[in-house]
C-alpha positions in Angstrom: 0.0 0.0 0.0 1.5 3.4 -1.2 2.1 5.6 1.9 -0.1 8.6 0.3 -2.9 5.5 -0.6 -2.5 4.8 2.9 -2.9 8.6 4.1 -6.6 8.6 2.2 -7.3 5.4 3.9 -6.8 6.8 7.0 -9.0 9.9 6.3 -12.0 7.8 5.4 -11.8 5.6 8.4 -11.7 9.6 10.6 -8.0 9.6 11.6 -7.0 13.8 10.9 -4.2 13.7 8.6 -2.0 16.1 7.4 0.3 16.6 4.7 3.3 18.8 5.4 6.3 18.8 3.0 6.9 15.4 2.1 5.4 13.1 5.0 1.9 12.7 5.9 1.1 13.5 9.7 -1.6 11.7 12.1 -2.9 14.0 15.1 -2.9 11.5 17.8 -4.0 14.0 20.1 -5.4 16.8 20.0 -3.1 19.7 18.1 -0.5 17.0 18.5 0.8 14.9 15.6 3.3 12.1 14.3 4.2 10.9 10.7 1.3 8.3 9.7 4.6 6.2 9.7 5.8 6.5 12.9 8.6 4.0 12.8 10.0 5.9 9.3 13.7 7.7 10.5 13.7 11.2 9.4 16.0 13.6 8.6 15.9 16.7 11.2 16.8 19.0 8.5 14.2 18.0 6.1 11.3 18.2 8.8 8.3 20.4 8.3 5.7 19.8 11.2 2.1 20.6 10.2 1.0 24.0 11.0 -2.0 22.4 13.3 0.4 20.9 15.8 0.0 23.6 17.8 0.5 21.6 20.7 3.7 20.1 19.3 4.9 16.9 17.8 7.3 13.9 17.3 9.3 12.0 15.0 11.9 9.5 14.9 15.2 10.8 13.5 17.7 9.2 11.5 20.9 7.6 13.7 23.1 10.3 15.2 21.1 12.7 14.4 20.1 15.0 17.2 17.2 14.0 19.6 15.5 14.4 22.9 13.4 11.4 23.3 12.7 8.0 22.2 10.0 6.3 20.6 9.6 2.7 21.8 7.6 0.3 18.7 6.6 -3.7 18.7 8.2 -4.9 16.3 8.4 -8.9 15.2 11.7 -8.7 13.6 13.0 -11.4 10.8 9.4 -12.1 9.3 10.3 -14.1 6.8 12.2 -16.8 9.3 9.0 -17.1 11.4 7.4 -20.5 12.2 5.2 -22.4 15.2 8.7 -24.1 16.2 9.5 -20.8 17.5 7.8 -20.1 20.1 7.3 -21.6 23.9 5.5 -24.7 24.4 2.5 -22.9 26.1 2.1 -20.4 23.1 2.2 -23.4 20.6 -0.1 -25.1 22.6 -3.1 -22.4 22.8 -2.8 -21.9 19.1 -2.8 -25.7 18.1 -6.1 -25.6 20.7 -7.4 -22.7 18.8 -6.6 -24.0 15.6 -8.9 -27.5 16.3 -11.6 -25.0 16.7 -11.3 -21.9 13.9 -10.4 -21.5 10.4 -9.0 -18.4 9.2 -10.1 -17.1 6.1 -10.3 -13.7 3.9 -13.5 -11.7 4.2 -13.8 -10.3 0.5 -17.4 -9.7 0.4 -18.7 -6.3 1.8 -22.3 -7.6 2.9 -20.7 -10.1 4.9 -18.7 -8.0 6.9 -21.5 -5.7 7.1 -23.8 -8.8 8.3 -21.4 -10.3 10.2 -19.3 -8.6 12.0 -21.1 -5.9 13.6 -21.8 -8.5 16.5 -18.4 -8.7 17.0 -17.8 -5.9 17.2 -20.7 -4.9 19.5 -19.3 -7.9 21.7 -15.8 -6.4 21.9 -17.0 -3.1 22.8 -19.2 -4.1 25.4 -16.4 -6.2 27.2 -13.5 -3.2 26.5 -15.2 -0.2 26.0 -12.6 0.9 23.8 -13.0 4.4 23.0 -11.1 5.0 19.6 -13.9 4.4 17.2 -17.2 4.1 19.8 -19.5 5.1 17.3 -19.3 1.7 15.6 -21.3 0.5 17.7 -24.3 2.4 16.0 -24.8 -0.2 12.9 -25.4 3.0 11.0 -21.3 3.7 11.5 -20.2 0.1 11.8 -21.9 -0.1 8.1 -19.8 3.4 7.2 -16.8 2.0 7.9 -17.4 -0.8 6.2 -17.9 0.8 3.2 -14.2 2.9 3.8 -12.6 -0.8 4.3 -13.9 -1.7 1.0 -13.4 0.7 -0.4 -9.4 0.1 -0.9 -8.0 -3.2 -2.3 -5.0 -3.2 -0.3 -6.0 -4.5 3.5 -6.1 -7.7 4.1 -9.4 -8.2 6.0 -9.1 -11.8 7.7 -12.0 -13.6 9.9 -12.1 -16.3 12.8 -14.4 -18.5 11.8 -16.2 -21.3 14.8 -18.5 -24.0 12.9 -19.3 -21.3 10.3 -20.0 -18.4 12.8 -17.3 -15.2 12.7 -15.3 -14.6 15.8 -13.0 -12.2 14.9 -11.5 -9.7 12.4 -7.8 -8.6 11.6 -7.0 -6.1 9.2 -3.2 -6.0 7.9 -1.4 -3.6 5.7 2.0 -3.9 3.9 3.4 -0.6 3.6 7.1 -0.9 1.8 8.9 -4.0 3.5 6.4 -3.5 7.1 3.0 -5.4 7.7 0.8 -3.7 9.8 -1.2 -5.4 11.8 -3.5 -2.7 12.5 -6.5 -4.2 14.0 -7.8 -7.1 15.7 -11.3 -7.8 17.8 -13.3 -10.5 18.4 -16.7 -11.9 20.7 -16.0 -12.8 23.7 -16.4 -16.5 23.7 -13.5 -16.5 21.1 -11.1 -14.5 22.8 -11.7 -17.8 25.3 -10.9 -20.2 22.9 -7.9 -18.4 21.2 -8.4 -17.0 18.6 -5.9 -13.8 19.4 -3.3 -16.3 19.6 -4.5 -18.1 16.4 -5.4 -15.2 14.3 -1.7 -13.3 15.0 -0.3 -16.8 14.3 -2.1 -17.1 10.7 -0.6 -13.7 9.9 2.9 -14.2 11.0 2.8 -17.3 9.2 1.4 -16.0 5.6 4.1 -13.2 5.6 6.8 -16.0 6.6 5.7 -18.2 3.5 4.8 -15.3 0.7 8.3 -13.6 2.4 6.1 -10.3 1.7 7.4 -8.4 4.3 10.9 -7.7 6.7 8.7 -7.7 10.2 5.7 -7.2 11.5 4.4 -4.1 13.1 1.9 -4.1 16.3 2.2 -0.5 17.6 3.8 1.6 19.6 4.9 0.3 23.3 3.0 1.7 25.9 5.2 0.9 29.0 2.0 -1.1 30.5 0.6 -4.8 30.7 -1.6 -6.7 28.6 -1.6 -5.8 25.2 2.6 -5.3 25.6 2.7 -8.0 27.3 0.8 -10.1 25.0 2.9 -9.4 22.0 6.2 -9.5 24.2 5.3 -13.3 25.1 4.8 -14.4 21.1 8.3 -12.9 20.1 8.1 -8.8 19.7 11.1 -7.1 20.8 10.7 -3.7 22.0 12.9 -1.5 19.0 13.6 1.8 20.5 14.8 5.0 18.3 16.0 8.4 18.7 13.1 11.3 18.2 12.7 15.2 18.4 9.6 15.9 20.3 8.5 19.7 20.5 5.9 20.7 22.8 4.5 23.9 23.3 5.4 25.5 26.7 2.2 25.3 27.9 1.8 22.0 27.2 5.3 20.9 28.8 4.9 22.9 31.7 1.6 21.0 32.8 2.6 17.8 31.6 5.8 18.2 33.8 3.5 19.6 37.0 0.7 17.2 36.4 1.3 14.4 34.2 4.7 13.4 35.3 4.2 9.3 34.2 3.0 10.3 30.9 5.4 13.2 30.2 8.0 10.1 30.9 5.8 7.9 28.7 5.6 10.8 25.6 9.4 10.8 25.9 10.0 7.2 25.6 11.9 6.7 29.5 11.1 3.3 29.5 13.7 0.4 31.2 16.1 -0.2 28.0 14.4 -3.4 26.0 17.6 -6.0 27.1 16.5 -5.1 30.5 12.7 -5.6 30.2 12.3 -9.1 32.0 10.1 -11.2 30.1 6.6 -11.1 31.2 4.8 -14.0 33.2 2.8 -16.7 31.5 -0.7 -16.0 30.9 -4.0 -16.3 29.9 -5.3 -15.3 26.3 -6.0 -11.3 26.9 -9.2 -10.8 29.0 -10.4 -8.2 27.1 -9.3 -8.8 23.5 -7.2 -6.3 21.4 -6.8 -3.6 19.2 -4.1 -1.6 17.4 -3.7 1.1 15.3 -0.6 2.2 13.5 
């Protein structure tokens, strides 16, 4: 997927993106931005924020440049070497379990989606309460989005399916030699049975065969549990790189006074990745997942 085919795409589905010189931005909050490709290394010199980012931005910066923060991203690294062999025994075992009850298949046909997986959505949504996108609960805006999905050729929609019923949806997008994997959500009964596990499996696994892509990307680390932890388990290393962050005084001077843990977060002081301890064994994700690039 071209970068600037990917900027449209993510205007339609109601991310606010900006082009300004060369690289598309993504307001992530508001008057605040990043490049729609976070992980891309830019040059200081050639960087022209977007006029709106009022309340500042970040980037990552090409090596030895200059740079006052990090930004921390999930990153399965060596795509193309991936197989089941590779990870533990317990992860191996939930997705052999899951596998005994789902297929994965493509979801090419609009209607379907439309049909069928507005209940899944409405069942992840009701368990997490996730925020970005709320209004898709409303099958008027579930059935808009739909549209926006099919509208472009380039994701790859995928569904969990359980004796014919959908259980989940995960929609991937190669962008040079990165897969996204943008989203994932599923009912609850199939978060049970592993179909997180199964589904991230069946991606992993297609770009290993079809060697489409260098890695796999699953966001940006957020210094907490569960969802880090989830990927952290299956193989995701934590990559972290050099970035210029600008905030407006305003902005620093209350994140400083009154947001101290997420001033630390925006600026990427996490523990260094080598020093991360790998997380505990557990459960498939008790609330499911989502992720956005």
């Amino acid at each position: 997927m071209p970068v600037a085919a990917f900027a449209d795409f993510e205007r339609i589905l109601g991310s606010r993106i900006i082009k300004a010189g060369e690289i598309h931005w993504r307001c992530i909050r508001p008057f605040f931005y990043r490049p729609i490709l976070p992980f891309e290394e830019l040059d200081p010199e050639q960087i022209t924020p977007p006029r709106a980012a009022f309340a500042g931005f970040q980037c990552a910066v090409t090596s030895g440049s200059k740079s006052n923060s990090f930004l921390n991203f999930l990153f399965f690294e060596d795509a193309p070497n991936y197989s089941l062999d590779s990870l533990d025994y317990n992860r191996k075992r939930q997705i052999n379990r899951a596998a005994a009850q789902f297929s994965i298949a493509p979801i090419a046909d609009k209607e379907e989606f439309k049909q069928k997986a507005y209940p899944v959505y409405f069942s992840f949504y009701q368990r997490t309460r996730y925020s970005y996108g709320a209004q898709r609960v409303k099958r008027e805006f579930f059935n808009q989005w739909a549209d926006a999905l099919f509208n472009f050729p380039q994701p790859v929609i995928l569904g969990g399916y359980r004796n014919g019923q959908l259980g989940g949806v995960s929609i991937s997008m190669l962008i040079g030699n990165t897969l996204s994997y943008a989203t994932f959500f599923c009912d609850s009964d199939s978060l049970r049975l592993g179909l997180s596990d199964l589904m991230l499996h069946s991606v992993r696994d297609a770009v290993a065969r079809s060697k489409c892509a260098c890695r796999v990307f699953a966001g940006l680390y957020k210094g907490g549990k569960g969802l880090d932890d989830f990927y952290l388990l299956r193989g995701c290393q934590i990559i972290k790189k050099p970035a210029i962050l600008s905030v407006h005084p305003l902005a620093d001077f209350f994140l400083r006074r009154f947001c101290p843990k997420q001033f630390a977060l925006l600026r990427g002081q996490i523990e260094s990745s080598d020093s991360i301890a790998p997380p505990a064994p557990s459960k498939p994700l008790e609330k499911g997942l989502v992720t956005t690039a």
